[in-house]
SERO-4910 file (N, C-alpha, C, O; in steps of 0.05 Angstrom, whole numbers):
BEGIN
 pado doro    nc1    nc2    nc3   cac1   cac2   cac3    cc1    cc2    cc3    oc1    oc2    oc3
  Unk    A   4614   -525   2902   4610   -552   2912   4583   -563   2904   4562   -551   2907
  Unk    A   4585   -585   2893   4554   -595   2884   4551   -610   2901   4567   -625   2911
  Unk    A   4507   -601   2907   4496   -613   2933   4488   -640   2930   4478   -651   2910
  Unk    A   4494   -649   2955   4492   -683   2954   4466   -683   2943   4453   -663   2938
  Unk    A   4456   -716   2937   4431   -722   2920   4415   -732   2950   4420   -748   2969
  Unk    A   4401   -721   2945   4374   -714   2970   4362   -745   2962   4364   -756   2940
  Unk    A   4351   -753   2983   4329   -785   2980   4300   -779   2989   4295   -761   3005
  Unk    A   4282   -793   2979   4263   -785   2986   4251   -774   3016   4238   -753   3020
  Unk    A   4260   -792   3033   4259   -784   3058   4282   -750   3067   4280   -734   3085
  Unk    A   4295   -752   3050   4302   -725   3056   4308   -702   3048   4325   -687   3056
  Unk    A   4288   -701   3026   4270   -685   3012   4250   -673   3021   4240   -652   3016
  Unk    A   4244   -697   3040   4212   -686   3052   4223   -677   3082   4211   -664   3098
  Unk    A   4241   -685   3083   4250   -669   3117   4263   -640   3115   4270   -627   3135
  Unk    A   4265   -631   3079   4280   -613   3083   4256   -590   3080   4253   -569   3093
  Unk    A   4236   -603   3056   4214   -584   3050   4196   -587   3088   4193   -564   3098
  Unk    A   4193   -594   3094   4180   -602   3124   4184   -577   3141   4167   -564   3152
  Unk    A   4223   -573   3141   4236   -557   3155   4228   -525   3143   4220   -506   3156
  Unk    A   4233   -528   3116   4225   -506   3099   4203   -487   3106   4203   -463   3110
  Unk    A   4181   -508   3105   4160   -503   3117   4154   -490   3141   4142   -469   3143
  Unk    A   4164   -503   3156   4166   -490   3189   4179   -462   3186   4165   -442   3192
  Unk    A   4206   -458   3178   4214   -434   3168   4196   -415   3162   4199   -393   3173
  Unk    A   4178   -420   3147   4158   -401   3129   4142   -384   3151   4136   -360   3152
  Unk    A   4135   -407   3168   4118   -400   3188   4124   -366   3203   4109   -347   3209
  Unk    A   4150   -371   3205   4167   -348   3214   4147   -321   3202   4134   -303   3213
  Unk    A   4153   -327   3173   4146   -298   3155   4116   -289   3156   4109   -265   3155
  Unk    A   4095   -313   3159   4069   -308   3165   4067   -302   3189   4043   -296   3192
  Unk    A   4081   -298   3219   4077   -285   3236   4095   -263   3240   4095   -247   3259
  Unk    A   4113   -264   3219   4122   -227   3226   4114   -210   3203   4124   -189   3196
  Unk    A   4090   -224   3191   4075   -205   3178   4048   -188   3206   4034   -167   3203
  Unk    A   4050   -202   3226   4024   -194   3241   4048   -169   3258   4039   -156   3278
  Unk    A   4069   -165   3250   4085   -145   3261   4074   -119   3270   4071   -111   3293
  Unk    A   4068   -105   3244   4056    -79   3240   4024    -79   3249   4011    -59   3247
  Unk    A   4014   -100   3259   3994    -90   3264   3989    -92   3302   3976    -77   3315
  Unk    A   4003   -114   3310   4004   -110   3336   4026    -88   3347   4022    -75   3368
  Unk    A   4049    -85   3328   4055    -52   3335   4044    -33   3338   4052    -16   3354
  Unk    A   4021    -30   3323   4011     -4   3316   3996     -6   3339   3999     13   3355
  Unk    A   3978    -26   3346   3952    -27   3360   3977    -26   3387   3966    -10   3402
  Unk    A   3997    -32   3399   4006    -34   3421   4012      1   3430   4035     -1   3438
  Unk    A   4005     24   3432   4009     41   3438   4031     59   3422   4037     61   3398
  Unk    A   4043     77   3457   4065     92   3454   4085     86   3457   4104    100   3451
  Unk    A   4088     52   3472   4109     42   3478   4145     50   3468   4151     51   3444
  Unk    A   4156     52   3479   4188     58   3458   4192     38   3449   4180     18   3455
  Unk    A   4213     40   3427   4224     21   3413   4232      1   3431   4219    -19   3435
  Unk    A   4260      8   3445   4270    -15   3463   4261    -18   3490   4273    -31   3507
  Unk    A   4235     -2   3492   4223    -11   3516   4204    -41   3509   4204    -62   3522
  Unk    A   4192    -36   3488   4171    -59   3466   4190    -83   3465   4181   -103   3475
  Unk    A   4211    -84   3456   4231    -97   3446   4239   -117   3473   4245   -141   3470
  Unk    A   4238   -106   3492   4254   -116   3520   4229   -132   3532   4231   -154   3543
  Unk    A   4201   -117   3529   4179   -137   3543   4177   -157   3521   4179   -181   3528
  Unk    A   4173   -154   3499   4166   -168   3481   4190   -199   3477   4179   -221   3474
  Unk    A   4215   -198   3478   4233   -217   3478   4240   -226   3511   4259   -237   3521
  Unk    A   4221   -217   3521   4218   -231   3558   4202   -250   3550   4209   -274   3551
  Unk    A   4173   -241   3537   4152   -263   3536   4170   -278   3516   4178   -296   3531
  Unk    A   4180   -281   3494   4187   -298   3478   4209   -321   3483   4212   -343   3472
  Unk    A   4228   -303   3510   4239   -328   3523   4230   -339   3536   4241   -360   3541
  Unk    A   4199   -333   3557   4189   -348   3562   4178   -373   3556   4175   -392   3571
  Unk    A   4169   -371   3519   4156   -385   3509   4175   -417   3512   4165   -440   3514
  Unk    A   4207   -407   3510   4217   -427   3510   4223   -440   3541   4227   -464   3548
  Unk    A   4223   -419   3554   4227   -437   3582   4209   -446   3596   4212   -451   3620
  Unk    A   4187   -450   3583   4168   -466   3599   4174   -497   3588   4162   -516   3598
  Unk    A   4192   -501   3566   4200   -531   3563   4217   -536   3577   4227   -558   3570
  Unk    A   4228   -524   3599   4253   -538   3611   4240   -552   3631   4253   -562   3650
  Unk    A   4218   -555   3630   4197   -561   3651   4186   -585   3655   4179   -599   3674
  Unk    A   4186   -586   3620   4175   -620   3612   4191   -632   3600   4185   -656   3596
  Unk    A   4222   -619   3586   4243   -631   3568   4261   -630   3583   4265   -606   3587
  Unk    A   4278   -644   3597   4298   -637   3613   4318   -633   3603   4337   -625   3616
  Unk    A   4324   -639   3568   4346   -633   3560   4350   -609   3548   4371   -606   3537
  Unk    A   4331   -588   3549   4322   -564   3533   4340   -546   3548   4351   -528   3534
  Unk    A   4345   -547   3581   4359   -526   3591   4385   -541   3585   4403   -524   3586
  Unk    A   4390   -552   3583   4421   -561   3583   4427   -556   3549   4450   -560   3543
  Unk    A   4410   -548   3528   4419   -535   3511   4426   -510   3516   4431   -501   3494
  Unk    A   4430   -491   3533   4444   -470   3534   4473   -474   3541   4487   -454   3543
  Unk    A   4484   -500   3546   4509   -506   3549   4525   -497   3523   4537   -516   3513
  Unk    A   4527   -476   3511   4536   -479   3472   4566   -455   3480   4567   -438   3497
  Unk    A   4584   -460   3463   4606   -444   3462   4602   -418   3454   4582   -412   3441
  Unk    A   4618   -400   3461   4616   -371   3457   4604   -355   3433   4590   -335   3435
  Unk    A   4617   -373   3402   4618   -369   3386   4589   -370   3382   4577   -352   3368
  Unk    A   4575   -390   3394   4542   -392   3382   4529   -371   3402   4513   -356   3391
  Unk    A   4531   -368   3423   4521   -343   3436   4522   -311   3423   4503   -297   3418
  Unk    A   4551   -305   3419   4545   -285   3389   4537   -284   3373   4528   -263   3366
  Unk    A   4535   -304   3357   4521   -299   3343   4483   -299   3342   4468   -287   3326
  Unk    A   4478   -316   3361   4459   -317   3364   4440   -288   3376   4417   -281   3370
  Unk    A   4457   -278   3393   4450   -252   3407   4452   -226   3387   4435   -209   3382
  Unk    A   4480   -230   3378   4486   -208   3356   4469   -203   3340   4464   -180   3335
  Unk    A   4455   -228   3327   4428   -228   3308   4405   -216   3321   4390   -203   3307
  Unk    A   4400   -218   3348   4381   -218   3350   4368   -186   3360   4347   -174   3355
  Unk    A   4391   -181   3376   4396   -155   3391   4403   -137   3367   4389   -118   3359
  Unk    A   4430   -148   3354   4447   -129   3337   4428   -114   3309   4430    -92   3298
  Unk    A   4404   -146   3301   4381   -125   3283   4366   -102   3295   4362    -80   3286
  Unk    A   4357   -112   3317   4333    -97   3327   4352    -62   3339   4338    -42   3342
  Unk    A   4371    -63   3343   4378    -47   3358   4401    -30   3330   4422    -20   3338
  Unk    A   4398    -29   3312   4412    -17   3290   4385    -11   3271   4386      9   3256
  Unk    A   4359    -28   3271   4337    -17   3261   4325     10   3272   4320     31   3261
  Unk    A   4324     -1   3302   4312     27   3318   4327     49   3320   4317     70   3329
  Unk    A   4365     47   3310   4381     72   3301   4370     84   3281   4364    108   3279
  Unk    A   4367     61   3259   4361     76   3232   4337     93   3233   4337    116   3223
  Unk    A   4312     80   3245   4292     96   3239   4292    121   3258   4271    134   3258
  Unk    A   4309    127   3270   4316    156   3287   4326    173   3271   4319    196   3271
  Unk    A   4346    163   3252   4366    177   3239   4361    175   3213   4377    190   3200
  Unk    A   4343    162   3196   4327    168   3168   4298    160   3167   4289    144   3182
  Unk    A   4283    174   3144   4254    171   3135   4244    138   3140   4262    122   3136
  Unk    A   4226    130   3145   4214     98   3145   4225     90   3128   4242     72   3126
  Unk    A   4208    108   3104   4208     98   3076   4237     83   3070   4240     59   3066
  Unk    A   4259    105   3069   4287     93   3053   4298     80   3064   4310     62   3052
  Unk    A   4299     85   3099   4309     58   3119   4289     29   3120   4294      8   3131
  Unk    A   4273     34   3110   4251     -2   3110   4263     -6   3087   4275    -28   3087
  Unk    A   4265      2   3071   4275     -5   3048   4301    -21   3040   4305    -42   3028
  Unk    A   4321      3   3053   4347    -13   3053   4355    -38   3074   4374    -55   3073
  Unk    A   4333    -35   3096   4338    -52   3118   4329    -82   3102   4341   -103   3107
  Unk    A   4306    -81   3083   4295   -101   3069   4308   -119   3042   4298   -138   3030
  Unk    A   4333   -106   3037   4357   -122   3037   4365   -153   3041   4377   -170   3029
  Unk    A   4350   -150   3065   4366   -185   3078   4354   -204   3069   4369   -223   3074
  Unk    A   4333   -214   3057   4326   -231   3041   4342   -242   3025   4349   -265   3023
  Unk    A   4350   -213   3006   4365   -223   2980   4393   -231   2988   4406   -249   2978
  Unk    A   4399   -216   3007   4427   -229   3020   4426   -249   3030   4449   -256   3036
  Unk    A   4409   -268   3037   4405   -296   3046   4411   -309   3028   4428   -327   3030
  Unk    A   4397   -301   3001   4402   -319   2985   4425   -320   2970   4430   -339   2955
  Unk    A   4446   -293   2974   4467   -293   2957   4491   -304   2978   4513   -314   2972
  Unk    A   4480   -300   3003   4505   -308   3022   4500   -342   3019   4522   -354   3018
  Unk    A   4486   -352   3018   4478   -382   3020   4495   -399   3001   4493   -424   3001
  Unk    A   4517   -383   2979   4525   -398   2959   4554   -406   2979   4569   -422   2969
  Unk    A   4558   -396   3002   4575   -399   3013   4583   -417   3032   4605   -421   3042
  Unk    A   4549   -433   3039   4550   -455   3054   4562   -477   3031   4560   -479   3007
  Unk    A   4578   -495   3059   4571   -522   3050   4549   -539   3034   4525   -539   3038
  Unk    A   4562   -553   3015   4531   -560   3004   4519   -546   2992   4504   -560   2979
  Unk    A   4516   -527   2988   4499   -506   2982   4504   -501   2952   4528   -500   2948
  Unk    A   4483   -494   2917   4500   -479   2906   4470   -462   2891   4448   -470   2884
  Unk    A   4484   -434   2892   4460   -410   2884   4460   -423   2853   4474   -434   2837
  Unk    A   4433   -414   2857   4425   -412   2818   4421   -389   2802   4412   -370   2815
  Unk    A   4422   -385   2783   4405   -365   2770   4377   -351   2779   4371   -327   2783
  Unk    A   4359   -381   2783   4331   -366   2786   4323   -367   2815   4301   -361   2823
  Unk    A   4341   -375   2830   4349   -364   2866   4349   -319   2863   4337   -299   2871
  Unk    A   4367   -327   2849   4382   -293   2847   4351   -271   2832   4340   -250   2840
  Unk    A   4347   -289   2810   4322   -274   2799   4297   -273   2821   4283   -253   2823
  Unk    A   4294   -293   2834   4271   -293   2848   4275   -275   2875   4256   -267   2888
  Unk    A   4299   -271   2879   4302   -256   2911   4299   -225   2890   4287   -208   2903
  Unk    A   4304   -219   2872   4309   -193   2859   4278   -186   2862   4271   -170   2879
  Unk    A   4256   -200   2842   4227   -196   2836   4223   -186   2867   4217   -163   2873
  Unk    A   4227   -212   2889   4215   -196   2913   4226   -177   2921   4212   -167   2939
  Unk    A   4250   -165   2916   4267   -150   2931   4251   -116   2911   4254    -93   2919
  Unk    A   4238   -124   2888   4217    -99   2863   4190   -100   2884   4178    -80   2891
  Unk    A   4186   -119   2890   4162   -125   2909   4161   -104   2937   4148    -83   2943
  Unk    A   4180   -119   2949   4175    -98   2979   4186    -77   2977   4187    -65   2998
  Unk    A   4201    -57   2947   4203    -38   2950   4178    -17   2938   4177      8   2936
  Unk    A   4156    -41   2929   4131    -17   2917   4106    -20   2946   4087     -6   2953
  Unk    A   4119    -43   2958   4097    -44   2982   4110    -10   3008   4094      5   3018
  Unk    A   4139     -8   3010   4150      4   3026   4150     34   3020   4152     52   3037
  Unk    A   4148     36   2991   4144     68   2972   4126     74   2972   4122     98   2968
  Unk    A   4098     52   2979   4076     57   2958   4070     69   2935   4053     85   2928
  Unk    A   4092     58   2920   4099     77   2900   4099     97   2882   4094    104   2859
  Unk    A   4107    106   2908   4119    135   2894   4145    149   2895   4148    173   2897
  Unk    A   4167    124   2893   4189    124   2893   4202    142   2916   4185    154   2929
  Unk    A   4227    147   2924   4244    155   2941   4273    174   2925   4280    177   2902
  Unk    A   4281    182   2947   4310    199   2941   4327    199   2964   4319    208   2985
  Unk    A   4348    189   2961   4372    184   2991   4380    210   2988   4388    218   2966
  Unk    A   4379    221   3004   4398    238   3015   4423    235   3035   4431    216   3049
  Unk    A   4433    259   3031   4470    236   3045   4466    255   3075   4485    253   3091
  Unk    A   4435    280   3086   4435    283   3114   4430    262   3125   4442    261   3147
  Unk    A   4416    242   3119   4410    221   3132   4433    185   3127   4428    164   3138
  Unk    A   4451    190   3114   4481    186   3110   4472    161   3137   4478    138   3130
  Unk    A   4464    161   3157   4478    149   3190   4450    129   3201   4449    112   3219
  Unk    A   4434    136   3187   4403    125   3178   4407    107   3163   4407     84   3173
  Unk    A   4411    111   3138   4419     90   3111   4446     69   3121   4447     44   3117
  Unk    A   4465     84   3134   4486     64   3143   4473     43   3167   4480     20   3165
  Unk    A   4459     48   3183   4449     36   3200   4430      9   3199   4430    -12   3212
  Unk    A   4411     21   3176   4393      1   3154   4397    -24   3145   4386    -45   3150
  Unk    A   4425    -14   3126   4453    -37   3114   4457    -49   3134   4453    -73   3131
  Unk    A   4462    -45   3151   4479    -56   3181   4455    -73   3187   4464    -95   3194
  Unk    A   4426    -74   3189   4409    -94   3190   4399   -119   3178   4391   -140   3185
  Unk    A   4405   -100   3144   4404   -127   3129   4425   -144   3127   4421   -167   3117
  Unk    A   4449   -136   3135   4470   -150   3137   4463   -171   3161   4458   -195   3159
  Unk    A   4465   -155   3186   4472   -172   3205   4444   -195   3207   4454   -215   3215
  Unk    A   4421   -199   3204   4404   -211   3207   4412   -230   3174   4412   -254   3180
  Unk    A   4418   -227   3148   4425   -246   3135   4449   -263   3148   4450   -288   3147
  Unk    A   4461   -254   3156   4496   -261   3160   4481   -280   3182   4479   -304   3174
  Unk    A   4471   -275   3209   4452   -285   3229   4451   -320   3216   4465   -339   3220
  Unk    A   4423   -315   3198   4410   -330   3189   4426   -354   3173   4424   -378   3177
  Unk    A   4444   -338   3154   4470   -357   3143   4479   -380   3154   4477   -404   3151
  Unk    A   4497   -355   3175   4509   -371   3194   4501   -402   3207   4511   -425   3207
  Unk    A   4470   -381   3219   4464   -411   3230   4468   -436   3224   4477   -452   3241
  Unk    A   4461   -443   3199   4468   -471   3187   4497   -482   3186   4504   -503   3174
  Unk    A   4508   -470   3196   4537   -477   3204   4535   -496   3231   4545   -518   3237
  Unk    A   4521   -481   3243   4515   -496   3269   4483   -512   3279   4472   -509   3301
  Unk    A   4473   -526   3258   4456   -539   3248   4451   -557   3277   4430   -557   3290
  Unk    A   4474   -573   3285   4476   -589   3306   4471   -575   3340   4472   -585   3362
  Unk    A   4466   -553   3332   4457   -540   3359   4419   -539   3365   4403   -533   3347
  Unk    A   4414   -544   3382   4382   -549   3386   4377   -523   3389   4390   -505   3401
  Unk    A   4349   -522   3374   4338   -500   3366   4329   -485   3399   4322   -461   3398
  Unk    A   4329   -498   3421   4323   -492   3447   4341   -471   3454   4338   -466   3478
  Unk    A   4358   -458   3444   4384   -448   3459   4367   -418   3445   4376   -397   3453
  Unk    A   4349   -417   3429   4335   -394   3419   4323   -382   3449   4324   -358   3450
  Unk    A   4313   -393   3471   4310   -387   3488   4322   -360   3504   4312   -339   3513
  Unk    A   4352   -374   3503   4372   -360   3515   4375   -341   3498   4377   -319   3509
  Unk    A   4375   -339   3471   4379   -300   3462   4365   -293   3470   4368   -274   3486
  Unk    A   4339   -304   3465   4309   -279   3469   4311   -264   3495   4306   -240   3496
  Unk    A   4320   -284   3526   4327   -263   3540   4348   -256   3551   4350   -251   3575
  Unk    A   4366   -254   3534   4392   -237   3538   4380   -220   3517   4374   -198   3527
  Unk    A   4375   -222   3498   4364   -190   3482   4341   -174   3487   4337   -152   3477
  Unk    A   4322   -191   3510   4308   -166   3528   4328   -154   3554   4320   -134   3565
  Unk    A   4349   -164   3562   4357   -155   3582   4375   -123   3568   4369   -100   3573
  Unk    A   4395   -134   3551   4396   -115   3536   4375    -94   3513   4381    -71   3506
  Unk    A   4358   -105   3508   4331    -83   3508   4323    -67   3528   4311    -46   3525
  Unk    A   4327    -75   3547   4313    -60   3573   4340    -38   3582   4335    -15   3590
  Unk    A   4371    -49   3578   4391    -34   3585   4388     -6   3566   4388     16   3578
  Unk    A   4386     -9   3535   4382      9   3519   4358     19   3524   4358     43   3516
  Unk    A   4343     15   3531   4310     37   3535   4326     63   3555   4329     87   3551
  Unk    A   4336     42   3582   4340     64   3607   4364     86   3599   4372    107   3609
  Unk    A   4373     72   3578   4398     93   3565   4383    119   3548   4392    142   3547
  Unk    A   4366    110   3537   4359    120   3514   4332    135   3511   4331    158   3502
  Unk    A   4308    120   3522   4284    127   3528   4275    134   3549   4290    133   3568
  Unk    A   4250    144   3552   4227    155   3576   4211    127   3573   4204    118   3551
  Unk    A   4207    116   3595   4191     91   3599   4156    106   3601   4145    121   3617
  Unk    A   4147     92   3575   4125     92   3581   4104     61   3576   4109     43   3560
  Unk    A   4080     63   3595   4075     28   3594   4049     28   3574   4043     51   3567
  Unk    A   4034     12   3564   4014     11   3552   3992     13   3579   3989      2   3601
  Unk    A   3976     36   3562   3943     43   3576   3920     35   3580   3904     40   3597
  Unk    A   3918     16   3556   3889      1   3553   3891    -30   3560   3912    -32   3573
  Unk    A   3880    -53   3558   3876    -73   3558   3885    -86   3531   3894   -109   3529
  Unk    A   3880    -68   3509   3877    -64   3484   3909    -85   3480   3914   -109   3478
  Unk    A   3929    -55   3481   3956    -50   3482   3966    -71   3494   3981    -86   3481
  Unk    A   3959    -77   3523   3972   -105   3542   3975   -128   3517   3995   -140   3509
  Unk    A   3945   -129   3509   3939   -165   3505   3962   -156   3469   3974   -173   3456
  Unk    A   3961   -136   3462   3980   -122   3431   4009   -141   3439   4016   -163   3429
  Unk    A   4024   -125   3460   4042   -130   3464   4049   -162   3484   4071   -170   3490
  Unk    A   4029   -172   3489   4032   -196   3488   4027   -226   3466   4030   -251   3469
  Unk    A   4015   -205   3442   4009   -225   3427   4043   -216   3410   4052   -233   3395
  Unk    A   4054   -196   3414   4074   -194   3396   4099   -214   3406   4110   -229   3391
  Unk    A   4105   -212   3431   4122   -226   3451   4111   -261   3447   4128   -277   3455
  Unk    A   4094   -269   3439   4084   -302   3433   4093   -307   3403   4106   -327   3398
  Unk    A   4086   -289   3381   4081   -300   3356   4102   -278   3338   4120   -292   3328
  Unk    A   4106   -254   3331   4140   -242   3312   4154   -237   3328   4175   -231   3318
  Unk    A   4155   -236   3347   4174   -224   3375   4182   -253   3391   4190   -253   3414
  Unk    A   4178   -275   3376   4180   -295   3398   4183   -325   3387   4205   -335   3383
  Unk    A   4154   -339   3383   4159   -361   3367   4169   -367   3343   4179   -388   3336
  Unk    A   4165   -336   3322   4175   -337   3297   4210   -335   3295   4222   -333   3274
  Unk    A   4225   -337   3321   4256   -344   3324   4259   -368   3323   4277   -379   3310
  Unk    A   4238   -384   3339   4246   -408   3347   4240   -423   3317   4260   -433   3307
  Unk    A   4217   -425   3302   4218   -437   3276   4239   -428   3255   4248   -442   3236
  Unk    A   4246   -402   3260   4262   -389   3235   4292   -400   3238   4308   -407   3221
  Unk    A   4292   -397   3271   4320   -421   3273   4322   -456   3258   4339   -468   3245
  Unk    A   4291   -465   3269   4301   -489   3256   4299   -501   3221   4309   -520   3209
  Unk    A   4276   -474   3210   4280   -473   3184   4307   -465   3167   4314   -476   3146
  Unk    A   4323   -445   3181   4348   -436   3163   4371   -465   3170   4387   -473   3153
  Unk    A   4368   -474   3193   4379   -497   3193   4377   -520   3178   4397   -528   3165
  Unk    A   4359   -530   3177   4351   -553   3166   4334   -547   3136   4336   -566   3120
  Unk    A   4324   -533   3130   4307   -527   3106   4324   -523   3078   4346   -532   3073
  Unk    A   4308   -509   3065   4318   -496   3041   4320   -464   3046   4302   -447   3046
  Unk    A   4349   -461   3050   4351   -431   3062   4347   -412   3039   4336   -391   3048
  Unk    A   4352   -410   3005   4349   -401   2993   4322   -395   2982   4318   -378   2965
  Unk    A   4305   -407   2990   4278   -411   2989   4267   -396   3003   4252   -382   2989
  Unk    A   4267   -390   3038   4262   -374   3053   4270   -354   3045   4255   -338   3035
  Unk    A   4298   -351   3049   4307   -323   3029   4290   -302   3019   4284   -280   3027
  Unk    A   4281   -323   2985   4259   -312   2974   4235   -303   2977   4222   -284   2969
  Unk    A   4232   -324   2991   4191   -322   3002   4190   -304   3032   4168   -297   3042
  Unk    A   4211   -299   3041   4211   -278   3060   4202   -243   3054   4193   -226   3070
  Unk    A   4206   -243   3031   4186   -222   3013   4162   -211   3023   4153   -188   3025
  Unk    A   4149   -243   3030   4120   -236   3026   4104   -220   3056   4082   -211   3061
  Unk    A   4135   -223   3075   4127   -208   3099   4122   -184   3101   4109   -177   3121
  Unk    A   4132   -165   3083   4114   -130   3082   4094   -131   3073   4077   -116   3082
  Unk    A   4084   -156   3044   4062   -157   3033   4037   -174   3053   4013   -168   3052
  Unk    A   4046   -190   3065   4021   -204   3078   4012   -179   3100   3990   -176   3108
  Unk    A   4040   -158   3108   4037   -152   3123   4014   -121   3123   4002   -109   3141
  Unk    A   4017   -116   3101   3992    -95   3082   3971   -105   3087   3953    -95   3101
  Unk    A   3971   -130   3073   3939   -140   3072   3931   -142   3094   3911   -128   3096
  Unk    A   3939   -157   3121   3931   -152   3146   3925   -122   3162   3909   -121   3180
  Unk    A   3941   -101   3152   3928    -75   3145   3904    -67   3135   3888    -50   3144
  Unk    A   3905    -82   3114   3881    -67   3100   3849    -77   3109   3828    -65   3112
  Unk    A   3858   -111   3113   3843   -122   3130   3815   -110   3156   3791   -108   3162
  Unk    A   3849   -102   3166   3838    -86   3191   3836    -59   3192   3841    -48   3213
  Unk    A   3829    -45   3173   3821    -22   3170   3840      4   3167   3835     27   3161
  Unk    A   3868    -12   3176   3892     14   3181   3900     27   3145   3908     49   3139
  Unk    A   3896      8   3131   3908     10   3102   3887      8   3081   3869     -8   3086
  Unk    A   3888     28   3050   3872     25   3030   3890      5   3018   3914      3   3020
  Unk    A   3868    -16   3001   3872    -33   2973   3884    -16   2947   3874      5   2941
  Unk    A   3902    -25   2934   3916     -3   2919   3927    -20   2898   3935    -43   2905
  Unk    A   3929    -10   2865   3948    -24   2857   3967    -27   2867   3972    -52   2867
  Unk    A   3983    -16   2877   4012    -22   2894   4015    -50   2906   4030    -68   2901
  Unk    A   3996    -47   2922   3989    -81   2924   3994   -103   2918   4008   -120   2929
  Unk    A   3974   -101   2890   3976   -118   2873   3989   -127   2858   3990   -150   2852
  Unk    A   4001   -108   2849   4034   -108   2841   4053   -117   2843   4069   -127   2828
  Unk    A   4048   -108   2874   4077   -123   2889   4057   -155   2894   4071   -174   2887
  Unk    A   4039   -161   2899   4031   -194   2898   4041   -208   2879   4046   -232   2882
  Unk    A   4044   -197   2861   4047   -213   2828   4077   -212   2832   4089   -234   2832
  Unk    A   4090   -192   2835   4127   -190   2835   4131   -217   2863   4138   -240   2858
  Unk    A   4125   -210   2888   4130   -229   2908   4119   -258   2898   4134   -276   2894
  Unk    A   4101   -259   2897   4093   -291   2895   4107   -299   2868   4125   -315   2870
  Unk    A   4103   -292   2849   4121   -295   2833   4160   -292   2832   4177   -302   2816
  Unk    A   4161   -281   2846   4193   -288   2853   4205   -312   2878   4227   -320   2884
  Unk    A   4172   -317   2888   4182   -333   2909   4176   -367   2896   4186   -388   2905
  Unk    A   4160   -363   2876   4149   -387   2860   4178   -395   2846   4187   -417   2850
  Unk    A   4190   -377   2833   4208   -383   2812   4230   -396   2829   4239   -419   2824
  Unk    A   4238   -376   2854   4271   -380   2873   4258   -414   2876   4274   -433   2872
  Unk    A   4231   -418   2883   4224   -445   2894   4225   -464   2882   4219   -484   2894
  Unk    A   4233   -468   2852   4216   -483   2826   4236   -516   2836   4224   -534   2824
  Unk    A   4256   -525   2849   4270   -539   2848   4250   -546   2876   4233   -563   2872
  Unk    A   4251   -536   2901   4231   -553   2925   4206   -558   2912   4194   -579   2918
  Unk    A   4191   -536   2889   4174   -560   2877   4168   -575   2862   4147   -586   2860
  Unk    A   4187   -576   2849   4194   -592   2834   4218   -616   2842   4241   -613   2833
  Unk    A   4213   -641   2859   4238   -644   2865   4254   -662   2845   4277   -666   2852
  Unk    A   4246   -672   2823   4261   -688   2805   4281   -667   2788   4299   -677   2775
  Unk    A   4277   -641   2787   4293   -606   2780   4318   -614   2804   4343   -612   2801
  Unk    A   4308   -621   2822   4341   -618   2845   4345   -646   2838   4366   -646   2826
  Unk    A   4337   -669   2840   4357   -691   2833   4374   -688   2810   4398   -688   2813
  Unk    A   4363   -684   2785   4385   -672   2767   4405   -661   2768   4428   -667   2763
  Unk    A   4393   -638   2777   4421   -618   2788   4432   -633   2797   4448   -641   2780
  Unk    A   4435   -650   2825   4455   -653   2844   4467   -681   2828   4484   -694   2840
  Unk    A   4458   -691   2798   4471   -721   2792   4493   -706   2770   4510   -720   2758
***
């Protein structure tokens, strides 16, 4: 299907949205480091406080928007999916990394980028290009030298239920993301309502699964509350209304740069050495995210196309 011809004004509402999107990836780059600094916490104990504060973030607008709670009025279909995404990544991530190495489960879980951009040929409107596919690939060379530090990997088939689990992330969080724009016409407010239905179910899976332990320091509290405000929280609420409204194939791509920003904020802070690996992967990511982009920056490249 060839995409309608964009007008100036909405061009700039799409790059606008795009934008906001992005935002997403520069705060779940601060992932790894407020993890790390947040303790011993369990997976889905972290997971359950952390998407409490993040639905909070949204229900403190029902406060001053009166139409914000009455966006949770939405049909079934958007509640699954909305939850499925949200719960169904985080809770098939924290399988995988039980049941295989970081290394080959970050890896395969890191997947869903490129599946954004390959599932996206399937929207409405929508049509993949060549240098969409090349540019999710470069980043997809990218976060696998940031995730190896390269020194490459070997699957093994003991960990068979690890690696299956991984797939099962990058799927369901592309498919997630896809989706969404199907339902474009839903207010981004209803992000609210996953975040805490997927701490309630975070907290169900801890008591199933884990030993509750709480954070010790001051340190850890203010960790795990900055994670619950900004990748655990607000970066849903923009990432919803970027895959909606934006250039989803774009995000896609430049979603890359979230293991890489997320090094440097490492290295930053003392947890990580400067490495070619690095740099490497800077040149593969920004450069694959430049290329997937060349039509949002270039926008007289998309009028063509779409005449």
């Amino acid at each position: 299907m060839t995409p309608p011809l964009l007008t100036p004004a909405g061009r700039r509402t799409r790059l606008r949205a795009t934008l906001i999107g992005f935002t997403a990836v520069l705060m779940w780059a601060l992932l790894a480091l407020f993890t790390a600094a947040s303790g011993e916490v369990p997976p889905f104990q972290l997971a359950a406080m952390c998407f409490l504060v993040g639905g909070l973030i949204g229900a403190t607008r029902w406060a001053v928007v009166p139409t914000a709670r009455a966006s949770l009025r939405q049909p079934a279909s958007v509640w699954a999916l909305g939850v499925g995404g949200l719960f169904g990544y985080h809770f098939f991530y924290f399988t995988a990394l039980r049941n295989a190495p970081a290394v080959e489960a970050g890896l395969i879980a890191y997947l869903w980028p490129l599946l954004i951009v390959l599932f996206s040929a399937l929207l409405p409107g929508e049509k993949l290009k060549p240098h969409h596919v090349i540019g999710g690939l470069l980043g997809l060379a990218g976060a696998a030298l940031i995730v190896t530090g390269g020194r490459g990997f070997v699957f093994r088939d003991a960990y068979a239920l690890g690696y299956a689990a991984a797939f099962a992330c990058a799927v369901i969080w592309s498919s997630y993301s896809v989706l969404s724009r199907r339902f474009s016409a839903v207010p981004t407010d209803v992000v609210t309502g996953f975040c805490l239905i997927t701490a309630l179910l975070s907290a169900v899976a801890h008591v199933a699964l884990e030993t509750t332990v709480w954070p010790q320091t001051t340190t850890e509290w203010l960790a795990v509350l900055a994670l619950g405000l900004m990748p655990v929280g607000a970066a849903f609420y923009v990432w919803d209304y970027g895959v909606k409204h934006g250039d989803i194939q774009v995000l896609g791509a430049t979603s890359y740069a979230a293991p890489l920003l997320s090094t440097i904020v490492l290295i930053l802070a003392g947890y990580a050495e400067a490495t070619w690996v690095v740099a490497a992967a800077c040149v593969l990511i920004t450069g694959g995210a430049a290329f997937a982009a060349r039509d949002m920056l270039s926008p007289q490249k998309r009028i063509d196309a779409a005449q």
